[in-house]
PDB file of N, CA, C and O in Angstrom:
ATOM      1  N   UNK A   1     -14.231 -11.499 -16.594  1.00  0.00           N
ATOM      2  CA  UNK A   1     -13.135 -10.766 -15.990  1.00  0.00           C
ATOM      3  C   UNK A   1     -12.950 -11.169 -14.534  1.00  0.00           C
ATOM      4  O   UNK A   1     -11.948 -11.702 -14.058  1.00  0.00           O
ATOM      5  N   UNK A   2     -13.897 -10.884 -13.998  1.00  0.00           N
ATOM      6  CA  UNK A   2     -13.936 -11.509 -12.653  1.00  0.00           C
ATOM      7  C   UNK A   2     -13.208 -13.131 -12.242  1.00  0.00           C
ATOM      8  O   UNK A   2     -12.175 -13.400 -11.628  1.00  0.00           O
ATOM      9  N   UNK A   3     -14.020 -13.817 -12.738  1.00  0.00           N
ATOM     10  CA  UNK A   3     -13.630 -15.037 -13.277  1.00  0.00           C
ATOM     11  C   UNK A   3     -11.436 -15.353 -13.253  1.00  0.00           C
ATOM     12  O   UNK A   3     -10.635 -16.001 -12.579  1.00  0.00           O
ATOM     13  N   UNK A   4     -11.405 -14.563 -14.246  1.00  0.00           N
ATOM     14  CA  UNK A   4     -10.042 -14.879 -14.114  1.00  0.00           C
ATOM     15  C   UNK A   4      -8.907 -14.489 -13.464  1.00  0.00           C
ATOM     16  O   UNK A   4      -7.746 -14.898 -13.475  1.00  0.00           O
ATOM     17  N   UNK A   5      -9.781 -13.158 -12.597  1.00  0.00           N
ATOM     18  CA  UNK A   5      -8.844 -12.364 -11.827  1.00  0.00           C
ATOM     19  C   UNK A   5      -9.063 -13.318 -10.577  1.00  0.00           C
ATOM     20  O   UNK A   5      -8.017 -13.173  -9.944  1.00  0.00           O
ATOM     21  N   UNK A   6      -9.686 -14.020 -10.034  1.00  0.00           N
ATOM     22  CA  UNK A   6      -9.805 -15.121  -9.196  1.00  0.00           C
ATOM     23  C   UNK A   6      -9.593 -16.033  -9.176  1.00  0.00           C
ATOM     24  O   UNK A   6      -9.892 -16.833  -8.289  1.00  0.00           O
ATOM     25  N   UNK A   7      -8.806 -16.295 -10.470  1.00  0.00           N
ATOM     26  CA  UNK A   7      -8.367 -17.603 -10.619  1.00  0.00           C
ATOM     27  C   UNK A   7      -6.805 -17.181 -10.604  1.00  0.00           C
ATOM     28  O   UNK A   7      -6.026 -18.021 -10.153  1.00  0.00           O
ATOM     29  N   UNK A   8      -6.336 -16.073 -11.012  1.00  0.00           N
ATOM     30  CA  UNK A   8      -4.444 -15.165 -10.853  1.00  0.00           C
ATOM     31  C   UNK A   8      -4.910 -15.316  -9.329  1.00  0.00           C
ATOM     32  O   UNK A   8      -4.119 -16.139  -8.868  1.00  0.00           O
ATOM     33  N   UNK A   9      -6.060 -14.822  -8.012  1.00  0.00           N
ATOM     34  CA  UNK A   9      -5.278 -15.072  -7.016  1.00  0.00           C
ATOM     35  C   UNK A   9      -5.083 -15.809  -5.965  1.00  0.00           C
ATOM     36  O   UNK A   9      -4.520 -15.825  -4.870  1.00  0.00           O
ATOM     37  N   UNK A  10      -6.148 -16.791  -7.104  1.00  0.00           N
ATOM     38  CA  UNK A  10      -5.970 -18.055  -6.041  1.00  0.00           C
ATOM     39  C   UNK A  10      -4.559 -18.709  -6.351  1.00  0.00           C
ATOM     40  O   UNK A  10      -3.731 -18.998  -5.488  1.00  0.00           O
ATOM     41  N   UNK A  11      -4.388 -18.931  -7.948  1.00  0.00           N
ATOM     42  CA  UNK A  11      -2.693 -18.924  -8.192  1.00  0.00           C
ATOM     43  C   UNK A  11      -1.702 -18.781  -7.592  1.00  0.00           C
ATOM     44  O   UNK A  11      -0.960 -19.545  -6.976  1.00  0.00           O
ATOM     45  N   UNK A  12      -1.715 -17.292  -7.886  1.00  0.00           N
ATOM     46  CA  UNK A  12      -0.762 -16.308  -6.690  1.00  0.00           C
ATOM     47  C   UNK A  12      -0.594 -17.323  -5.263  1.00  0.00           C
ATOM     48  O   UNK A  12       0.434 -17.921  -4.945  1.00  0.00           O
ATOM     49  N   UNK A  13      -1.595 -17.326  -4.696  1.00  0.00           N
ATOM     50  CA  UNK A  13      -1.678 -17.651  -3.079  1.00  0.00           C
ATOM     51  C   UNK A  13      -1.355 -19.140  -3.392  1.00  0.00           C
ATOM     52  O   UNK A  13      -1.256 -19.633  -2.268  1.00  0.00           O
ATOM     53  N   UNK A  14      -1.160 -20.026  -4.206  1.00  0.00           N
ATOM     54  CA  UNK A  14      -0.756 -21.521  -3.970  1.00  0.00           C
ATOM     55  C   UNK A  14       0.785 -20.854  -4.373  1.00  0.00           C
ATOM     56  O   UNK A  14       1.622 -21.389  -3.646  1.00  0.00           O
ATOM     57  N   UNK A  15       1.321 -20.005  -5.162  1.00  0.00           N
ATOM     58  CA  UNK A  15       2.697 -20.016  -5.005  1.00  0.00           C
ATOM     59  C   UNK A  15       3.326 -19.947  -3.697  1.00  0.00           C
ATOM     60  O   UNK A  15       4.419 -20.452  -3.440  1.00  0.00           O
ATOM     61  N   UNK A  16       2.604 -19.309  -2.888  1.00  0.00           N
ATOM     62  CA  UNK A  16       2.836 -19.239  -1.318  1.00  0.00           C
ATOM     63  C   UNK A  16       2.828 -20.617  -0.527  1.00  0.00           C
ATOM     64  O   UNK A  16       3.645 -21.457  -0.148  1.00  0.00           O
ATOM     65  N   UNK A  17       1.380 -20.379  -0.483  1.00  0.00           N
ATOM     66  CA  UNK A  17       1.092 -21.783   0.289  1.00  0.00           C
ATOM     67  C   UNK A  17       1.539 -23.293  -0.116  1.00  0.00           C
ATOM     68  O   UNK A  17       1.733 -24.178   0.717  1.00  0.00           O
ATOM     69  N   UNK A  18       1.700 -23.489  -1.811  1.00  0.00           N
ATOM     70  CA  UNK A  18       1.274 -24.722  -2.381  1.00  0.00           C
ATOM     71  C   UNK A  18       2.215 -24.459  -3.559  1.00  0.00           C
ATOM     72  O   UNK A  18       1.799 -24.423  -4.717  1.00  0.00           O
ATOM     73  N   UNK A  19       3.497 -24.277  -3.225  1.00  0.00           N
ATOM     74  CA  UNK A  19       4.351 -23.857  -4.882  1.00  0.00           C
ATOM     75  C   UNK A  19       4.513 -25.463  -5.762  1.00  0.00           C
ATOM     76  O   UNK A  19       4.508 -25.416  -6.992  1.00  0.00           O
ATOM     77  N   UNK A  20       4.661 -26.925  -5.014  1.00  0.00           N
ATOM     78  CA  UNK A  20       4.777 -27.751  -5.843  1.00  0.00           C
ATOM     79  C   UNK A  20       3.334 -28.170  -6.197  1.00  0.00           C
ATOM     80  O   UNK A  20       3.146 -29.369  -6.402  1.00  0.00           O
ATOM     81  N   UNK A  21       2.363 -27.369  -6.285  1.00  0.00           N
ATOM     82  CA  UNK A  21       1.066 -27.766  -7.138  1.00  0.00           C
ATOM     83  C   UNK A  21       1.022 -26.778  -8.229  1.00  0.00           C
ATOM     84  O   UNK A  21       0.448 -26.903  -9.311  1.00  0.00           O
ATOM     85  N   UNK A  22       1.775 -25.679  -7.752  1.00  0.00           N
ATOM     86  CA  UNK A  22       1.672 -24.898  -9.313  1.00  0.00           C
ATOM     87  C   UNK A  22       3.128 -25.768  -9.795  1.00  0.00           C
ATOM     88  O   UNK A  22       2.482 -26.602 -10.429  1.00  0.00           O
ATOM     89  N   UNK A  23       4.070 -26.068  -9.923  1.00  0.00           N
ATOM     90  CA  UNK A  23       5.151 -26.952 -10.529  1.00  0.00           C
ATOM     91  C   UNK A  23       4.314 -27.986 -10.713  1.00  0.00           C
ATOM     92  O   UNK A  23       4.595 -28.342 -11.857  1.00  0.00           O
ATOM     93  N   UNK A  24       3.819 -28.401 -10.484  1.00  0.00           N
ATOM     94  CA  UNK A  24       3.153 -30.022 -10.946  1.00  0.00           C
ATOM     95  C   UNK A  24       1.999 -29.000 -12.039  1.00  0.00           C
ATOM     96  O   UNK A  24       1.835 -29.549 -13.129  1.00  0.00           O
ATOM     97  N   UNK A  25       1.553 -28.222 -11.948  1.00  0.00           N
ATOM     98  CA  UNK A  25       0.294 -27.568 -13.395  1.00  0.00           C
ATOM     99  C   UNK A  25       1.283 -26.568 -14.260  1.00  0.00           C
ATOM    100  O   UNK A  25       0.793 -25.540 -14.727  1.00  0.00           O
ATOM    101  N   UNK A  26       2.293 -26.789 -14.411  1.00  0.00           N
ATOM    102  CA  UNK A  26       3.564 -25.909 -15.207  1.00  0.00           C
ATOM    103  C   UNK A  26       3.054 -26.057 -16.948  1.00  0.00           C
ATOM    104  O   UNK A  26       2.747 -25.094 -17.652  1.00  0.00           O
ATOM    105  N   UNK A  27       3.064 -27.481 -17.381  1.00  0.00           N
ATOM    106  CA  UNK A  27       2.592 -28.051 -18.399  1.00  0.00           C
ATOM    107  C   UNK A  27       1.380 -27.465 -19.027  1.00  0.00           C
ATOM    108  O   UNK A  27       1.092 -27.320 -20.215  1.00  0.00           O
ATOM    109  N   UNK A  28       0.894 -27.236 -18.198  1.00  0.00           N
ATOM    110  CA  UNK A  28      -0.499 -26.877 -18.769  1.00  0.00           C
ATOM    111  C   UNK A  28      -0.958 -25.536 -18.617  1.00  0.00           C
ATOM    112  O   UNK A  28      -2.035 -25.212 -19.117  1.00  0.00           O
ATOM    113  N   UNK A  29       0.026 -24.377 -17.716  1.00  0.00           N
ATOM    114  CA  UNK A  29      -0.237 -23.054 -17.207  1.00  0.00           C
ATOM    115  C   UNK A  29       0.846 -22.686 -18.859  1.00  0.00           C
ATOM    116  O   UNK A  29       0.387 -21.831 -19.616  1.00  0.00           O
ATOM    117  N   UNK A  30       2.246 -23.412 -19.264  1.00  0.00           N
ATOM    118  CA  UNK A  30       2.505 -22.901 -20.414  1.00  0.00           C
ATOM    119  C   UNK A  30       2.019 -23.120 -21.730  1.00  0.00           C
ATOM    120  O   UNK A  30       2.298 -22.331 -22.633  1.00  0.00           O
ATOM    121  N   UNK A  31       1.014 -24.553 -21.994  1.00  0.00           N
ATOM    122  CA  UNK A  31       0.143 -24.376 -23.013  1.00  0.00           C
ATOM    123  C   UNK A  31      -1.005 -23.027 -23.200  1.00  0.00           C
ATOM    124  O   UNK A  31      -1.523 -22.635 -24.246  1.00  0.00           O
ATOM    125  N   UNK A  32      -1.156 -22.574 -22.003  1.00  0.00           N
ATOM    126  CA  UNK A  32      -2.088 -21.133 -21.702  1.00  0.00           C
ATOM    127  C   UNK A  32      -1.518 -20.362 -22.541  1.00  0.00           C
ATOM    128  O   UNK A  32      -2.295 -19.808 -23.318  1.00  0.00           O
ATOM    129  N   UNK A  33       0.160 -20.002 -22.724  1.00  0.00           N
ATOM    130  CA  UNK A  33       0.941 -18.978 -23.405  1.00  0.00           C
ATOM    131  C   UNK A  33       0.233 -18.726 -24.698  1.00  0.00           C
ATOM    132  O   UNK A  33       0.532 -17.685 -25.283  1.00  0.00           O
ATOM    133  N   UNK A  34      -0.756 -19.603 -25.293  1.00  0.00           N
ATOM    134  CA  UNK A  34      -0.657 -19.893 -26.981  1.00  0.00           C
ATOM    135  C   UNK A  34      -2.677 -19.445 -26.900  1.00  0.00           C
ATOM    136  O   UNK A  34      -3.494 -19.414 -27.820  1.00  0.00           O
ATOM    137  N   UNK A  35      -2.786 -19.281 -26.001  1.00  0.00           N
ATOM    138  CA  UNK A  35      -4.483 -19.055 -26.191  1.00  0.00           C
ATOM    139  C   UNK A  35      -4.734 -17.866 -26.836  1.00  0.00           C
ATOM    140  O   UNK A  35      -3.857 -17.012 -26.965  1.00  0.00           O
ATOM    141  N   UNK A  36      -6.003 -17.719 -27.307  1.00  0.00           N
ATOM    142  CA  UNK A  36      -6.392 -16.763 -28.476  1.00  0.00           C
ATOM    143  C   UNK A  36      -6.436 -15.517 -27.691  1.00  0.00           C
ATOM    144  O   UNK A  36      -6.315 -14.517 -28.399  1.00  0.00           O
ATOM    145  N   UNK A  37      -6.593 -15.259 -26.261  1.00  0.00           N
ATOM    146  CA  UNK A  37      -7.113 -14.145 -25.572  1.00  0.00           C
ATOM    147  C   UNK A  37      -5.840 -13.840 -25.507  1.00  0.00           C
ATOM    148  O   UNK A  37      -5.075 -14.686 -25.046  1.00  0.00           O
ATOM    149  N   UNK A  38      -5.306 -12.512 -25.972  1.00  0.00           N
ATOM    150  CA  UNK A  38      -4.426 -12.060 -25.382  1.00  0.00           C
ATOM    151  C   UNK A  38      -4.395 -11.554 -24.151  1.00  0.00           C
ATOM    152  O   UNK A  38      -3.199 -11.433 -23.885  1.00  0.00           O
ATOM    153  N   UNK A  39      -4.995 -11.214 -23.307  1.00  0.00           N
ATOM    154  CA  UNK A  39      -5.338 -11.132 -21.697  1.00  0.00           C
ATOM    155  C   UNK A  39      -4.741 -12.362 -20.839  1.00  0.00           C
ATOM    156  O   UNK A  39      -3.971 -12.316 -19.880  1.00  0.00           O
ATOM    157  N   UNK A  40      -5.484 -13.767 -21.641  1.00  0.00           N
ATOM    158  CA  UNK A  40      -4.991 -14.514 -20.492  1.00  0.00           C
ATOM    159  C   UNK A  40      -3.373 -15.016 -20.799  1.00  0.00           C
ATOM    160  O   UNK A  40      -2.765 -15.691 -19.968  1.00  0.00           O
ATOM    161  N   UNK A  41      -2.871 -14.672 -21.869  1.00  0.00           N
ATOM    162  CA  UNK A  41      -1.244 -15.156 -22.362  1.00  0.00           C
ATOM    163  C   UNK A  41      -0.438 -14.086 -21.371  1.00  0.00           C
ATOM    164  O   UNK A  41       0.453 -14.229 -20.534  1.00  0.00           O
ATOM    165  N   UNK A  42      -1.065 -13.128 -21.793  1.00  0.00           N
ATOM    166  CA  UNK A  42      -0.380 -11.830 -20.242  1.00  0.00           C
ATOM    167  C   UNK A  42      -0.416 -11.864 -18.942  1.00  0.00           C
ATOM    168  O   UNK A  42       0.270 -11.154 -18.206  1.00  0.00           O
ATOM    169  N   UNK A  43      -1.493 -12.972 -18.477  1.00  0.00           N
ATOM    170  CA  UNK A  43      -1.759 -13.132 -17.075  1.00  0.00           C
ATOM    171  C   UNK A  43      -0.909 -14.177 -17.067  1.00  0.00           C
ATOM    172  O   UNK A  43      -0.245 -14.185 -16.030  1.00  0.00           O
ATOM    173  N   UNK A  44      -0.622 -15.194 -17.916  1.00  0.00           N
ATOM    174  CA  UNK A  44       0.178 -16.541 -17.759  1.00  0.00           C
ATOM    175  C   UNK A  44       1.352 -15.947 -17.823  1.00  0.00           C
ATOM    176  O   UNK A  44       2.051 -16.381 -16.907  1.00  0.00           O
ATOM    177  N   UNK A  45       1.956 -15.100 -18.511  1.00  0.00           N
ATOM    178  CA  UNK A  45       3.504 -14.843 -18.881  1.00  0.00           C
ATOM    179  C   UNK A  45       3.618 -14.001 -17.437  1.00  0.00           C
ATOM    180  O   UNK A  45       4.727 -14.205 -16.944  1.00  0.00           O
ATOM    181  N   UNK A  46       2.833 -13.160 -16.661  1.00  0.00           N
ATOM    182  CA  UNK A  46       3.417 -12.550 -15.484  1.00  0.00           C
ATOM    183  C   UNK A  46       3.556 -13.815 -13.870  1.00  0.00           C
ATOM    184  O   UNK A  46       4.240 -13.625 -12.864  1.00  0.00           O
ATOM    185  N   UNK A  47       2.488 -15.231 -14.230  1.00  0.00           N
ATOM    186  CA  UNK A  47       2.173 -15.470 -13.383  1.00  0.00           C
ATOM    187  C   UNK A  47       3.778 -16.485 -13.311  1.00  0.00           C
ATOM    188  O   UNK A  47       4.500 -16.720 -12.342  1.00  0.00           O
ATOM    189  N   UNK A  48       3.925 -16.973 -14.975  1.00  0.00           N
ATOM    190  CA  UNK A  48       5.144 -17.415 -14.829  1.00  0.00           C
ATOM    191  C   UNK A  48       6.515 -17.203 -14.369  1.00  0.00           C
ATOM    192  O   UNK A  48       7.379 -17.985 -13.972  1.00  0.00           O
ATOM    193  N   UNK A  49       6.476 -15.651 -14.564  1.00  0.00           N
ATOM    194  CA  UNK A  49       7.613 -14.619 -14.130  1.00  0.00           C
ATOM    195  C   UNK A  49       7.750 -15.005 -12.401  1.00  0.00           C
ATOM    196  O   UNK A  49       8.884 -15.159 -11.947  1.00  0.00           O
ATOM    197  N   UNK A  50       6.605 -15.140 -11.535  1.00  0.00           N
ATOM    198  CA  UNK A  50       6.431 -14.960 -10.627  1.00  0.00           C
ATOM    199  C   UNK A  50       7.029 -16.560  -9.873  1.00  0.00           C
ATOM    200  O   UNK A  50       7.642 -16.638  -8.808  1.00  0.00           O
ATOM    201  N   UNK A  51       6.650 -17.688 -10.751  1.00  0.00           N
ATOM    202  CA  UNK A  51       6.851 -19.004 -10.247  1.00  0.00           C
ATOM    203  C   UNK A  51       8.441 -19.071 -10.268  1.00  0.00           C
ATOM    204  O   UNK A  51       9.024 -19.761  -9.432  1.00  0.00           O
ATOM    205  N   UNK A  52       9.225 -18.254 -11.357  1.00  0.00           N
ATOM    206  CA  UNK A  52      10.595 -18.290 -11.211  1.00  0.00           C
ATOM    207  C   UNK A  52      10.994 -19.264 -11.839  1.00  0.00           C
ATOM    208  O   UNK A  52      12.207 -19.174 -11.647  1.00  0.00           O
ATOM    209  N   UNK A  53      10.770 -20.569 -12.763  1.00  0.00           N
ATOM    210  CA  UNK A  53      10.816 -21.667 -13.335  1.00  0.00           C
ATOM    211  C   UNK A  53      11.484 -21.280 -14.465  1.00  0.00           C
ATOM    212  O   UNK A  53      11.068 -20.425 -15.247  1.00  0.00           O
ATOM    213  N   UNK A  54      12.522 -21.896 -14.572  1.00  0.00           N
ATOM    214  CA  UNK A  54      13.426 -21.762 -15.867  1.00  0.00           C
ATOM    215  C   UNK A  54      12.907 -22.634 -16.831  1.00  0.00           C
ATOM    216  O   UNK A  54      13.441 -22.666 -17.939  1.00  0.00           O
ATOM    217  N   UNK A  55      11.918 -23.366 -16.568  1.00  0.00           N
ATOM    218  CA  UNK A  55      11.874 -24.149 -18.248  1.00  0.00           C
ATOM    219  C   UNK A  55      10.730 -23.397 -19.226  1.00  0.00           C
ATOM    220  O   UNK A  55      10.241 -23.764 -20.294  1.00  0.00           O
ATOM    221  N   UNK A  56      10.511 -22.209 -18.426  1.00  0.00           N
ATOM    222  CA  UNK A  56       9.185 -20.957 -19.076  1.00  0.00           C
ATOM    223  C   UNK A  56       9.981 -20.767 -19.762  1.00  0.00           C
ATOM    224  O   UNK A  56       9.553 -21.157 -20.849  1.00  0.00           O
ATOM    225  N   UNK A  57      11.466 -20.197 -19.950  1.00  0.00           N
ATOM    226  CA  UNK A  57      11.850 -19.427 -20.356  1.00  0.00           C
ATOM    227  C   UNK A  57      11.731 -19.662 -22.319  1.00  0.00           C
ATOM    228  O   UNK A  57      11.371 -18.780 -23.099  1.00  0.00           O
ATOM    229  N   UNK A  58      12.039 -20.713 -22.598  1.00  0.00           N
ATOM    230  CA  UNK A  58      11.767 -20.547 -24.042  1.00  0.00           C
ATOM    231  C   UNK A  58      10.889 -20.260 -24.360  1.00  0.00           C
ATOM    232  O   UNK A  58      10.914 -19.465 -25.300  1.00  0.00           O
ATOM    233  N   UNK A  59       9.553 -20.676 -23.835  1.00  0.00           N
ATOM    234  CA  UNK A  59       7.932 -19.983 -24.550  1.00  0.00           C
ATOM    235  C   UNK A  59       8.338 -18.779 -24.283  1.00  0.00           C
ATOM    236  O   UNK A  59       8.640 -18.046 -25.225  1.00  0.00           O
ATOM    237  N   UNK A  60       8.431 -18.322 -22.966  1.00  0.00           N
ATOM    238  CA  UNK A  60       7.979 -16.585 -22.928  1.00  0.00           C
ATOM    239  C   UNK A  60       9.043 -15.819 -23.847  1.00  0.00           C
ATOM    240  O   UNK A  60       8.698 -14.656 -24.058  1.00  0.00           O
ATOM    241  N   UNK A  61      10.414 -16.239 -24.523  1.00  0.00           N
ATOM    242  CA  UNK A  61      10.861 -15.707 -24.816  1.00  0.00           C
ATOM    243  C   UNK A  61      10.161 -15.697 -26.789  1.00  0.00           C
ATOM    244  O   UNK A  61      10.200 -14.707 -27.520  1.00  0.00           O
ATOM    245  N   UNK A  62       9.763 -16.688 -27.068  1.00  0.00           N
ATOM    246  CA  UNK A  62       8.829 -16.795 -28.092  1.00  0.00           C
ATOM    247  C   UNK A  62       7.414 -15.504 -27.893  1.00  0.00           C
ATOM    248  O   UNK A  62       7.153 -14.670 -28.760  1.00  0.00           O
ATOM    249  N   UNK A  63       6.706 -15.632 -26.621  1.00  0.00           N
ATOM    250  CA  UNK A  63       5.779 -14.515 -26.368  1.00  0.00           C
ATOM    251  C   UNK A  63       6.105 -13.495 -26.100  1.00  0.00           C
ATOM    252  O   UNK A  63       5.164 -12.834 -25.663  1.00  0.00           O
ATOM    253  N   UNK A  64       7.360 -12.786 -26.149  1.00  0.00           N
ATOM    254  CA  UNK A  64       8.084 -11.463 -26.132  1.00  0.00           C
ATOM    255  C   UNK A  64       8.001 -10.982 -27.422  1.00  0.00           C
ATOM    256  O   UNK A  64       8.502  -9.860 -27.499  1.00  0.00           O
ATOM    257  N   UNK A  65       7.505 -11.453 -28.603  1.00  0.00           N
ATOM    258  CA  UNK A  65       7.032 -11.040 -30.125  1.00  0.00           C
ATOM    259  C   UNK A  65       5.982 -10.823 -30.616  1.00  0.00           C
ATOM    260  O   UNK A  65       5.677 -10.409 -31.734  1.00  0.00           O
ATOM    261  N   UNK A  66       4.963 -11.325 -29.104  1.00  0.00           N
ATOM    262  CA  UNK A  66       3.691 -11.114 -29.156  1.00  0.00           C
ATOM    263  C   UNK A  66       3.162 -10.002 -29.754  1.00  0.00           C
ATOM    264  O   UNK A  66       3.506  -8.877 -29.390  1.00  0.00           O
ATOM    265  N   UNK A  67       2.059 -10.252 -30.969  1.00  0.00           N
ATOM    266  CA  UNK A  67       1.936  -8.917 -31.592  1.00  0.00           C
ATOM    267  C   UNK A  67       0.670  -8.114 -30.644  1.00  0.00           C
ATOM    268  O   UNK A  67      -0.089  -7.250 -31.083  1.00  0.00           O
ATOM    269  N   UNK A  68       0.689  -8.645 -29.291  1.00  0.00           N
ATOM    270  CA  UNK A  68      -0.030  -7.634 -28.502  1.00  0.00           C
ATOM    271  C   UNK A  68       1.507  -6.946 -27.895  1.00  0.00           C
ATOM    272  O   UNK A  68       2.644  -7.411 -27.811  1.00  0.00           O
ATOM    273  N   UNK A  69       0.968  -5.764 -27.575  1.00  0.00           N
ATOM    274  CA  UNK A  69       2.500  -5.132 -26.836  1.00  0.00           C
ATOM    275  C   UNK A  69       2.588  -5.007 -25.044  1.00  0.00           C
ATOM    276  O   UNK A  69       3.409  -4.459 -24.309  1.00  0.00           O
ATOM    277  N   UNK A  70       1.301  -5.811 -24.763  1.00  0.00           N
ATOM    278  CA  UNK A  70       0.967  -5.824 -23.533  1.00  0.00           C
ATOM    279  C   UNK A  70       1.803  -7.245 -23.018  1.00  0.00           C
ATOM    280  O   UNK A  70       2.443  -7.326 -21.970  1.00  0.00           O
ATOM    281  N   UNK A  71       1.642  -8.225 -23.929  1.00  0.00           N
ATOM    282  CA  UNK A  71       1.081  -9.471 -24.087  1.00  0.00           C
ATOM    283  C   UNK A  71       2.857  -9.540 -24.129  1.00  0.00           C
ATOM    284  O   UNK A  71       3.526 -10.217 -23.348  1.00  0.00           O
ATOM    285  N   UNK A  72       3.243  -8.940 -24.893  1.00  0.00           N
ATOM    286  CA  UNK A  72       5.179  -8.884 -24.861  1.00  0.00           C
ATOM    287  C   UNK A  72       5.422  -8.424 -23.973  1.00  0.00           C
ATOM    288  O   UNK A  72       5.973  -9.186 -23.178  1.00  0.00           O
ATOM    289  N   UNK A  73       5.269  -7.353 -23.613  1.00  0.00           N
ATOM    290  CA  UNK A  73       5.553  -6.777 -21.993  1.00  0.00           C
ATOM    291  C   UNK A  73       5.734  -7.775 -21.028  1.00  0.00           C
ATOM    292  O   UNK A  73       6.770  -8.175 -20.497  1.00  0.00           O
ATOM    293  N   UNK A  74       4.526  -8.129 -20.878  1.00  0.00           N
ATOM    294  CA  UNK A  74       4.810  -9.026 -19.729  1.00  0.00           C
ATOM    295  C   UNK A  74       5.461 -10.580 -19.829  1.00  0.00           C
ATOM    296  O   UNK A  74       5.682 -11.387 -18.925  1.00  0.00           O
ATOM    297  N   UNK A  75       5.687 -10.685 -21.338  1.00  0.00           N
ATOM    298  CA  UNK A  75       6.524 -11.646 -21.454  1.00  0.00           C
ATOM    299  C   UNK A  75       8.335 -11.426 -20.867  1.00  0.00           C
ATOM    300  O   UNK A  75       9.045 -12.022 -20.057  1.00  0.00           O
ATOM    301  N   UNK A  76       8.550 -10.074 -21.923  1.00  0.00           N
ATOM    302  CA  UNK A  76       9.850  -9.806 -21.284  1.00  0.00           C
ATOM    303  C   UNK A  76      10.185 -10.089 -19.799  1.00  0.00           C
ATOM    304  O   UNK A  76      10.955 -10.941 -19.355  1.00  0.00           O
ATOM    305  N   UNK A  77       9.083  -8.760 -18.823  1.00  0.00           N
ATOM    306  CA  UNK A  77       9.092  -8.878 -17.487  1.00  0.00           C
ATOM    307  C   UNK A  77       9.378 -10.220 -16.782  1.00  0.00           C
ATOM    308  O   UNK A  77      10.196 -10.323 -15.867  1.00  0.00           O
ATOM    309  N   UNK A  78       8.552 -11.372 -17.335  1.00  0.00           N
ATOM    310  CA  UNK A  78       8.599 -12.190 -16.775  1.00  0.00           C
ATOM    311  C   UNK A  78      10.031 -12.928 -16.760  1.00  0.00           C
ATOM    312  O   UNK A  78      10.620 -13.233 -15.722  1.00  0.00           O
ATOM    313  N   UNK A  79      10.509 -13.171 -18.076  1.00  0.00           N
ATOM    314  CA  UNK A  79      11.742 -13.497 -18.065  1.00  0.00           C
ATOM    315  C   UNK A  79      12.933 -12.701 -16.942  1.00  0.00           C
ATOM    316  O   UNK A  79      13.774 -13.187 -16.186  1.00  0.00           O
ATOM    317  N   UNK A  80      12.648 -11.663 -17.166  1.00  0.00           N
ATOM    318  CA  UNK A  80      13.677 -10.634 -16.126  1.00  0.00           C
ATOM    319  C   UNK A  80      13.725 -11.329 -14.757  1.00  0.00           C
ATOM    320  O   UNK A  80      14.728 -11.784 -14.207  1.00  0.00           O
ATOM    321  N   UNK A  81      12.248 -11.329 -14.230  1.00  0.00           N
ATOM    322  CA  UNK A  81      12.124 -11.787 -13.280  1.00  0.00           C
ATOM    323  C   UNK A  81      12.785 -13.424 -12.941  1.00  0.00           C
ATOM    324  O   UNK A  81      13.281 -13.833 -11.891  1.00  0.00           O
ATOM    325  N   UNK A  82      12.648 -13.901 -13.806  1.00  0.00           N
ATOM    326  CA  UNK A  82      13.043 -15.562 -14.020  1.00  0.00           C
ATOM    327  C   UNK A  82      14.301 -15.562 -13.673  1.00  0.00           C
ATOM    328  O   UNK A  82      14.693 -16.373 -12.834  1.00  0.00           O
ATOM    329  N   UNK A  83      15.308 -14.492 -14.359  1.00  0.00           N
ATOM    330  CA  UNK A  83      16.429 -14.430 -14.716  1.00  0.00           C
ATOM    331  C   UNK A  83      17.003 -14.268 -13.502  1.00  0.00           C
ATOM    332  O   UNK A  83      17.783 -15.000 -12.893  1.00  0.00           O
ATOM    333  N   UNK A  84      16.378 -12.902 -13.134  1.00  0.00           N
ATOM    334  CA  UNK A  84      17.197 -12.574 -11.806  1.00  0.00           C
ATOM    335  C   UNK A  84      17.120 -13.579  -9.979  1.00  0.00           C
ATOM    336  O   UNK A  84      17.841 -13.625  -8.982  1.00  0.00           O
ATOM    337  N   UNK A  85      15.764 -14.236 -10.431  1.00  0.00           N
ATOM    338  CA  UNK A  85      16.023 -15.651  -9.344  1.00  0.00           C
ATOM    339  C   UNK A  85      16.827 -16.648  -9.137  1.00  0.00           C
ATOM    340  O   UNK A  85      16.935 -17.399  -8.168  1.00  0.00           O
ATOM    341  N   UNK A  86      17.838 -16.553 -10.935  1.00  0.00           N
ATOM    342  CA  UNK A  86      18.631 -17.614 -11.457  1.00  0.00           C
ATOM    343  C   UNK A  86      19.898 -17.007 -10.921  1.00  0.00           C
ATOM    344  O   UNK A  86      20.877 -17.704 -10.659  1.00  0.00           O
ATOM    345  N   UNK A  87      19.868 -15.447 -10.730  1.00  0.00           N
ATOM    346  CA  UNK A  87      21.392 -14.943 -11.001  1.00  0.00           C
ATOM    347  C   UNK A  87      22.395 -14.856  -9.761  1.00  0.00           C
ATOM    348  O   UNK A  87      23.554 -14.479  -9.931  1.00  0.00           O
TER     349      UNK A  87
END
């Protein structure tokens, strides 16, 4: 747990400091969407929400069916969020 909550804020803080290193790990933060933990598909679908990147939008809208309801939650959210950076 620890572990990954330190890894959302070191994340977090390169969206600040370092946003084209999370765009350059996009590829591989949305293969995360599909992992068995539903925890970390929820931490990826909010962290995506947060990067604002429109090419999330088809996975997360695929992980909005997530049969976790957490795991959809924050898929939706994220899109919202996506959306409204676009609008």
């Amino acid at each position: 747990m620890s572990s990954r909550m330190g890894a959302l804020v070191v994340m977090e803080r390169a969206l600040t400091d370092q946003p084209d290193a999370v765009r350059a790990m996009m590829p591989h933060l949305i293969c995360l969407l599909s992992h068995p933990d539903a925890r970390i598909r929820g931490d990826i679908a909010d962290l995506l929400g947060r990067t604002g990147d429109w090419g999330a939008i088809a996975r997360l809208e695929l992980l909005a069916t997530d049969p976790d309801p957490d795991v959809a939650e924050a898929a939706v959210e994220a899109i919202e969020a996506i959306r409204s950076r676009h609008a």
